[in-house]
N, C-alpha and C positions, 0 to 999 in steps of 0.2 A: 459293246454288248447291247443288243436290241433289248428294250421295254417292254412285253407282252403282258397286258389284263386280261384275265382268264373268269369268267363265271360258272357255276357248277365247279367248283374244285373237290367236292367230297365224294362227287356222283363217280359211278360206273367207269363212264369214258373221262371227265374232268381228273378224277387221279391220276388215269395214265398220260393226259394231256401234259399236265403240269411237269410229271415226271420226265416226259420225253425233251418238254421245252429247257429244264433244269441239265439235262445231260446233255444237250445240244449249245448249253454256253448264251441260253437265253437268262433273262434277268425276269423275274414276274411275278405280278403283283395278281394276287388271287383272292375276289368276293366269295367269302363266305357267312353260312348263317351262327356255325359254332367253331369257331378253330382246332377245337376237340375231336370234329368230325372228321379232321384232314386226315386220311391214312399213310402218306406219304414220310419219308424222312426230313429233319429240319434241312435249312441248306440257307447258305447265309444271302444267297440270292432272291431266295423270295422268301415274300409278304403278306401274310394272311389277312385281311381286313374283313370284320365282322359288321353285318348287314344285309338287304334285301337288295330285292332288286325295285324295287321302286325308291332307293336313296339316290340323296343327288352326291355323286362319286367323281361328278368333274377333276377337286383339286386331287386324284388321285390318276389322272391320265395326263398330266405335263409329262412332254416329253417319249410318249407311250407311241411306239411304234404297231404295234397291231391290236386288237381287240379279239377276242374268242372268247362268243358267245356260247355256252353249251346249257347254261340251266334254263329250263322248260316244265311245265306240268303235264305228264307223260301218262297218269291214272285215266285208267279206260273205264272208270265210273261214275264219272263225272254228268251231271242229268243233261244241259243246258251249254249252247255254242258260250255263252259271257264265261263262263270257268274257266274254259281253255284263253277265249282270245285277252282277259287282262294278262296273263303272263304270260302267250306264246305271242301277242302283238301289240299290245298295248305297251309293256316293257320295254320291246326289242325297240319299237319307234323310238320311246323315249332315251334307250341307251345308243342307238344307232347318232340320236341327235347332240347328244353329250360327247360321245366318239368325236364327229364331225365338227361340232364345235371347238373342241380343243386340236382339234386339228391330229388326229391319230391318221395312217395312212391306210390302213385297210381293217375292213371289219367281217371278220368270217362266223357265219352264223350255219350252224349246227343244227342241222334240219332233219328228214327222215325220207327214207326212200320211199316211202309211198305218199308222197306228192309230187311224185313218177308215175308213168305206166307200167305196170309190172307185164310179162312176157310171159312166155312159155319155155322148158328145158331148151328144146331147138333155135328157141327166136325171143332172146331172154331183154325184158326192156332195158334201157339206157335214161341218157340225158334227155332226149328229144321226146321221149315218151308223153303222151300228155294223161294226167291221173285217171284211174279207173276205177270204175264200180269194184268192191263196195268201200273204196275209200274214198270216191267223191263224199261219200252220205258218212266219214269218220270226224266226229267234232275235233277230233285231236290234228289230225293229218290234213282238215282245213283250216286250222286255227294255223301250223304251220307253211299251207300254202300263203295265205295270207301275207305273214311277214315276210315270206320270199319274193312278193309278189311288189310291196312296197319297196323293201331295199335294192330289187334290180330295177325299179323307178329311180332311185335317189342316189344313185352310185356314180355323180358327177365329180365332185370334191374328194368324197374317201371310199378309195375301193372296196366295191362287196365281191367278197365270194360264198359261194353256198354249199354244203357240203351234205351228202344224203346216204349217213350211214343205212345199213341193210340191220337186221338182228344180232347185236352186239355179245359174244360171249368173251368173260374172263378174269381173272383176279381183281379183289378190291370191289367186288358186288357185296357192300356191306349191308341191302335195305332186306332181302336181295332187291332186285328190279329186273332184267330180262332175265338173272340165275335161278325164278322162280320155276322154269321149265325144265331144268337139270330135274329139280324133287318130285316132279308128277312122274319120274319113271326112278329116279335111286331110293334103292331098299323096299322097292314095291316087287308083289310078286304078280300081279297082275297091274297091265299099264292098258287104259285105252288110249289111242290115239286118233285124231282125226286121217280122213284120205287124203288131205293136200300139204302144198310142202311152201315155203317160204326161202330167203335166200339168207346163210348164217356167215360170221366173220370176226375173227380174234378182233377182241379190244383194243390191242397192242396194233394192229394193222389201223386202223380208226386212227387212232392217235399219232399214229407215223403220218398218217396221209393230211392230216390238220395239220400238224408241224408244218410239213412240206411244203403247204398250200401257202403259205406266210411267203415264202421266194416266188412258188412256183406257181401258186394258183391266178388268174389273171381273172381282171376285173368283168363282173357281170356272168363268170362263168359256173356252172355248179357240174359239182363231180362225186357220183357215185361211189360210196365205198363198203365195199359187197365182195363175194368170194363163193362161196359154195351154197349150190342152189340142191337143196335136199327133199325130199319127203318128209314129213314128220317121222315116218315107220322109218329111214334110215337114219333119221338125226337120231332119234329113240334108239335105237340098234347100238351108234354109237356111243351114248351114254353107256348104254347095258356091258359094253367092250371096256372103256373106261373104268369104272366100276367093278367088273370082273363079277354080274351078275347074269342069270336068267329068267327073267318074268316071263308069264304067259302074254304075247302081245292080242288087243283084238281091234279091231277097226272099227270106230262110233259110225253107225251109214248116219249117212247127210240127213235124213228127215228127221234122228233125232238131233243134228245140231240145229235144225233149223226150228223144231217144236220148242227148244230151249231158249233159242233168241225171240221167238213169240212171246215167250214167258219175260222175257225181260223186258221187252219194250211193254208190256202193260204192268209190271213193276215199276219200271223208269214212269210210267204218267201218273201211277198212286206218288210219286216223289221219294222211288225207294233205291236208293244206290247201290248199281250191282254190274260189275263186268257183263250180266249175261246180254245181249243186244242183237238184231236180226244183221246189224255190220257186223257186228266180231264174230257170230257164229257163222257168216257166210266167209269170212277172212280166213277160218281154219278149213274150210272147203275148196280154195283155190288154191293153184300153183303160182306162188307168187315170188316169181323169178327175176334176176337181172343179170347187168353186164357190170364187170369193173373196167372193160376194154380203156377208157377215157382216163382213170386213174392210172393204171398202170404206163400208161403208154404219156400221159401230161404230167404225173406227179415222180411216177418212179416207185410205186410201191410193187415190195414184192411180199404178196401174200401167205404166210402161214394157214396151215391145215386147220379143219378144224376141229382136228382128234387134239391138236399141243391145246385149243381155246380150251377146251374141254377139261384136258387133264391139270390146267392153269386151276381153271375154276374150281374144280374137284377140291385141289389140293387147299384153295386156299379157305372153301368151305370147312374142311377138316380139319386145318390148321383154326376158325375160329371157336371147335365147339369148348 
């Protein structure tokens, strides 16, 4: 039975990580901040170990056949690039180097698909893509290319792979974290939505495709894992289907997203923290599309809808209140 260290165990994707590794007859040992947070079932195979990620976790990797990297700081209000890169690179180095030390054999780190090119419906980016405005100018999505940038430097001794999920929906969003866009359209009766559209994809597909990558993913390689490249007005649509509601929908025009991320970047220099930004509001303006071609076809994942992502999350919302 393989060894797998797992970080982010309470998060989003890290539950279904755990779970999937748990069912698959892996053995793993999982950092967390409160063990209380864990939402998953006991199982006598894994191990919860309470901590940050700036502890030294060596004597807990004898032995430890893969690493999976998934905790990151993801908040898009963050003022200043030093927020993101102590814990999406500063970290990852130092645990990359702990990995390597003790000799683990591969370490896959958990990155995001926009430190990709994203595409268009017809011509949707991939692997090869190289990042595009306005995510060159996102503190989060550079702070991520970053440590991608390092580990497939350093991937002599213990294989990297990189993995670049797309927008994650699905059960076990307990902060919420990306489930906070189910609630800008359930039990509203007016929803606005921005014009452009991004690429969505069950949780459970994520998770399959990390597992996976442990046999299958090959060193120095990163792979998209992505599914449905939507509008906003149709992902909205299909919330509203979901839910078994009808809001009046209307369409924010671009100049007021773009008037709002003016307001936030002169927020942001008074040093006031606030999602609103001239990147994030131009991000809900594009069509920010991809391929899963390279997963499907090197890992073997067969994708789920994202009507099942949807009515996962739904339900498990409703099951928390």
């Amino acid at each position: 039975m393989k060894k797998i260290f797992v970080t982010g165990a309470t998060g989003l994707l890290g539950t279904h990580v755990v779970i999937k590794l748990l069912n698959d007859d892996y053995s793993v040992i999982a950092l967390v901040r409160k063990k209380s947070k864990y939402l998953g079932e006991e199982n006598e195979n894994l191990e919860l170990i309470e901590g940050d990620l700036s502890a030294d976790i060596s004597s807990f990797l004898k032995g430890v056949h893969s690493f999976i990297h998934i905790a990151a700081e993801t908040g898009q209000n963050l003022l200043n690039y030093e927020d993101y890169k102590t814990i999406n690179y500063d970290r990852v180095v130092s645990l990359f180097n702990q990995a390597e030390t003790c000799g683990v054999k591969k370490f896959l780190f958990i990155s995001s698909a926009n430190t990709l090119g994203y595409g268009s419906l017809d011509n949707p980016g991939d692997e090869k893509n190289i990042q595009r405005y306005p995510f060159t100018k996102s503190l989060y999505a550079q702070s991520k290319l970053q440590a991608e940038d390092y580990l497939l430097k350093h991937c002599q001794k213990t294989e990297v792979v990189i993995l670049n999920p797309a927008f994650m929906i699905g059960a076990y969003d307990s902060k919420p974290s990306s489930g906070k866009i189910i609630f800008m359209v359930w039990k509203k009766k007016l929803v606005w939505y921005p014009k452009g559209g991004k690429n969505f994809v069950h949780v459970k597909d994520v998770a399959n495709g990390v597992v996976q990558a442990i046999e299958k993913g090959k060193n120095g390689e990163k792979y998209l894992l992505a599914n449905e490249n939507l509008s906003y007005r149709e992902f909205f649509r299909k919330i509203n289907e979901t839910t078994c509601q009808k809001p009046i929908m209307i369409p924010i025009p671009d100049m007021i997203l773009s008037i709002l991320g003016w307001i936030g970047d002169r927020a942001r220099k008074l040093h006031i923290k606030t999602n609103l930004s001239s990147v994030n509001m131009k991000a809900l303006q594009i069509h920010n599309y991809y391929s899963n071609r390279k997963s499907v076809c090197r890992l073997g994942i067969q994708y789920q809808s994202i009507d099942q992502a949807l009515k996962d999350a739904v339900s498990f919302f409703e099951d928390q209140k």
